[in-house]
C-alpha positions, 0 to 999 in steps of 0.5 A, a space after each residue: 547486518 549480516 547474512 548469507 548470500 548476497 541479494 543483488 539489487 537491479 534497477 528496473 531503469 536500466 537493469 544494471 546493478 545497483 548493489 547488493 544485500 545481504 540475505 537475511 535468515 533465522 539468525 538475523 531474524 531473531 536477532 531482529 526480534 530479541 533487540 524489539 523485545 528488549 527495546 519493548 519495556 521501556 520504549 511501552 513505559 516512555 511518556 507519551 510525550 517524549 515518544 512524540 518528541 522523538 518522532 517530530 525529531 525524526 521527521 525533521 531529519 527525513 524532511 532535511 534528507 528528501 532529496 537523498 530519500 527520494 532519490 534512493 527510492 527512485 533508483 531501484 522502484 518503478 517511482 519517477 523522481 519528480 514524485 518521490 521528491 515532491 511525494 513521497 519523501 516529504 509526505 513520509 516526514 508528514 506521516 511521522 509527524 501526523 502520528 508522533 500527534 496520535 500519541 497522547 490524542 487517544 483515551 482509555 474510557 471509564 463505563 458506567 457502572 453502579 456506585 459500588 463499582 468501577 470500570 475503567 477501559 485501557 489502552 496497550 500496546 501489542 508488543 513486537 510488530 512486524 510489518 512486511 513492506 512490498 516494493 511498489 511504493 516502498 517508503 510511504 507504505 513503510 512509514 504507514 506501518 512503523 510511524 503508528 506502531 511505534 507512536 503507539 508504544 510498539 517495537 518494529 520489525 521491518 522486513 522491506 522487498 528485496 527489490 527496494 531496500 534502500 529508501 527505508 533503510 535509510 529513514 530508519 537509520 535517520 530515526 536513530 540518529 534522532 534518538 530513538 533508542 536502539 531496538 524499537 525500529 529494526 530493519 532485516 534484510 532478504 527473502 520473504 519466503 525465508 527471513 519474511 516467514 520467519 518473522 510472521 512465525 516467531 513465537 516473540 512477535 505479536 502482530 503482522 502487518 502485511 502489504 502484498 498480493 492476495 496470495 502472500 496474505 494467505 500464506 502469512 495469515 496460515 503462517 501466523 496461526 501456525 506459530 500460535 494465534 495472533 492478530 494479522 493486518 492485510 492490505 492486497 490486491 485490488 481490481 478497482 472499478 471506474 464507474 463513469 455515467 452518462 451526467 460525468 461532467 468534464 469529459 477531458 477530466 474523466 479521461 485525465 483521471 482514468 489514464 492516471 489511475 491506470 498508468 500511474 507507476 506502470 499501473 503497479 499498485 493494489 488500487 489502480 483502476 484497473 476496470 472502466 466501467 462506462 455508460 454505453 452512450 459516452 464509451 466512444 467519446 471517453 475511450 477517443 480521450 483516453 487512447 490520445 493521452 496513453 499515445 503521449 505518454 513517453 518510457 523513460 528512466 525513474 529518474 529522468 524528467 521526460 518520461 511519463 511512463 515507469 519502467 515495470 520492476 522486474 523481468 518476472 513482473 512483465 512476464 506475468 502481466 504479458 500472461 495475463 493479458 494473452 489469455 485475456 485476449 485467447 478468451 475473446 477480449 480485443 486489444 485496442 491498444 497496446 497488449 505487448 512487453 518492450 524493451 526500452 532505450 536504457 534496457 529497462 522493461 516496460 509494457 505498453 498502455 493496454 485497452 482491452 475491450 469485450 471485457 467478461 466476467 468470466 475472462 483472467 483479465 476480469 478476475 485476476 489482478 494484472 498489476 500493470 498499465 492493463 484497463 479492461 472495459 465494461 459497457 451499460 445501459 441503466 444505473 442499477 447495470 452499471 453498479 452491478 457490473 463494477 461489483 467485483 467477486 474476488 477483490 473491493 479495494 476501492 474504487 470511482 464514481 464519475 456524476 453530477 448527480 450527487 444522490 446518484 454518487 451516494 447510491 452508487 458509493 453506498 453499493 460498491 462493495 470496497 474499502 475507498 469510494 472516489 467521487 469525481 477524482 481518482 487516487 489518495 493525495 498527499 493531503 489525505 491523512 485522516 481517511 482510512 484505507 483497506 481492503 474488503 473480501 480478498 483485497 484484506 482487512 484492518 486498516 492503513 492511515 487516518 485514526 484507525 491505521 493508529 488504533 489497530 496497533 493497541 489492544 483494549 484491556 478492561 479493568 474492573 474495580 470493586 468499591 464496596 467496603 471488605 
């Protein structure tokens, strides 16, 4: 497609160019959106089984190209090779495919009545969707918002972060090689201050689906209201507590599970465990575990097989994390490790495994969302302190509870105020299809994956229908 200036894309490995984009505007964007509408009526009007034929085709072809997908998605994310070929390019074909299923898998309803009359309960799709995709896990939260929408009758505008274009570029083009016609997927290029604003704006879309910081989700619901009312999905930020009582079970397992949820791509995502939350009596030995293994993680470049720590994903990123960290240590939190910025061999950017201790409520690092390797900790005496203290008053994406006791695990998964509740693990694995994922408070609303990341996308319509004779 064409646009104005060009958009050149660094890898976070190396900072090197790895190419460039053009930069999208009003123009592309209603391009965008006039081929969505246009694509609408019959992509709606297609049996439900011939949309699902098509996906099942099209996640054939990303599962025949994983190892270009995954290989484009590591060269400019933060996303080790080894799990974007083991991950995230097979499991994006496996979300096509569990969703091409959902297309004739959800029923209207027929309500009860008296004879004299009939209540039937439709399904529709909404009509154009956009779905904004940020640039942390870029495939996989792409295809959790093109795959449904469009099993589901949608026509879909993409607008990908400009840091991570390629992986989702591609798998769209894959989908109209597998016959998907023209128009129902759409991939726009550039800002999204710019082309982004004016997609969530455009008086032909009708519906958002959004991935990103608190802030941006702000923006784009005043946006969306601004261009007249329509309905906006939010998946953002998150600071998720790892809550660990004393009966925690293997302790080299809670370690293990704690170190991976912090570190895992540089700790840039919205569900990272970013709180540890940990009964007094085991916080030394647990924290002896941890510091070992942040101590043997190695930088290295996405696509190496060595390196265990992942590149942060731009200068901007690394300069707001050292912030944020600064002033959590300017307002009285110790460093027991870590708390600095490198540069590694390559010339990529890294920050260093952070243990911050002395953790407040009232401290940035508490309260605002790092985005990096960055793990603040909480001590406690008693059950009812330790579930308080991983309360959050801002974010509720998710969070873990480590215990033996499995009514304890139910009280304190019931009383955490978040979205996802692990117990004894941490993080989404691949397998996991059916259970929803979101946000409570300002980490969002509406819901990514399982049943209900399939059913936010159609609208219900009663129709009413009078039996009595005229």
């Amino acid at each position: 497609m064409s646009g104005g200036d060009a958009i050149e894309i660094l890898r976070p490995s190396d900072r090197r160019l790895s190419g460039t984009i053009p930069a999208g505007g009003q123009a592309e964007a209603d391009a965008a959106v006039a081929a969505a509408r246009q694509a609408l009526p019959a992509w709606a009007a297609l049996g439900p089984r011939r949309r699902a034929a098509l996906m099942q085709r099209w996640a054939d072809l990303v599962a025949l190209h994983v190892e270009t997908i995954a290989r484009e998605e590591s060269l400019v994310s933060s996303r080790f090779i080894a799990e974007t070929r083991a991950v995230d390019a097979p499991v994006a074909a496996e979300w096509i495919r569990f969703y091409a299923e959902y297309a004739d898998k959800v029923d209207g309803a027929v309500t009860p009545t008296d004879p004299s009359a009939l209540s039937l309960v439709v399904h529709e799709p909404y009509g154009v969707v956009v779905a904004i995709v940020p640039w942390n896990v870029p495939l996989v939260l792409a295809v959790w918002k093109i795959a449904p929408a469009i099993a589901a009758g949608n026509c879909v505008v993409v607008k990908p972060s400009e840091l991570t274009p390629y992986s989702i570029t591609r798998v769209a083009a894959l989908a109209a090689e597998a016959g998907i016609p023209p128009g129902v997927i759409n991939v726009v290029q550039g800002y999204g201050h710019t082309v982004g604003r004016t997609l969530v704006r455009h008086p032909d879309t009708a519906y958002v689906t959004f991935t990103g910081s608190t802030a941006t989700g702000i923006q784009i619901m005043s946006d969306a209201a601004q261009s007249g009312i329509k309905p906006v999905s939010l998946e953002l930020g998150g600071k998720s507590p790892q809550l660990v009582f004393r009966d925690h079970g293997d302790l080299d397992r809670v370690a293990d599970n704690v170190v991976w949820g912090i570190t895992r791509n540089a700790g840039q995502l919205c569900y990272a465990g970013t709180r540890l939350v940990v009964d007094r009596r085991v916080e030394a030995a647990l924290l002896d575990r941890i510091v070992e293994r942040l101590g043997r993680l190695v930088p290295g470049t996405t696509w190496s097989t060595r390196g265990t720590l992942a590149p942060v994903i731009s200068v901007a990123q690394l300069n707001k994390t050292q912030s944020l960290v600064d002033k959590t240590l300017a307002e009285g939190a110790q460093a027991a490790i870590g708390g600095k910025g490198f540069e590694g061999e390559t010339g990529g950017l890294y920050f260093q495994p952070t243990i911050l201790l002395g953790l407040r409520p009232d401290m940035t690092g508490f309260r605002e969302e790092i985005f990096g390797p960055v793990l603040g900790v909480q001590t406690f005496d008693d059950e009812e302190e330790g579930i308080a203290l991983a309360q959050h008053p801002v974010y509720g994406l998710a969070g873990a509870v480590y215990t033996r006791d499995i009514n304890k695990a139910i009280r304190a998964a019931r009383s955490l105020q978040a979205g996802t509740i692990w117990v004894n693990t941490w993080g989404r694995k691949a397998a996991d299809m059916t259970s929803p994922f979101g946000g409570y408070k300002q980490s969002g609303f509406g819901r990514e994956a399982g049943r209900a990341g399939y059913e936010r996308f159609l609208r219900s319509k009663s129709i009413w229908i009078d039996l009595t004779e005229p």
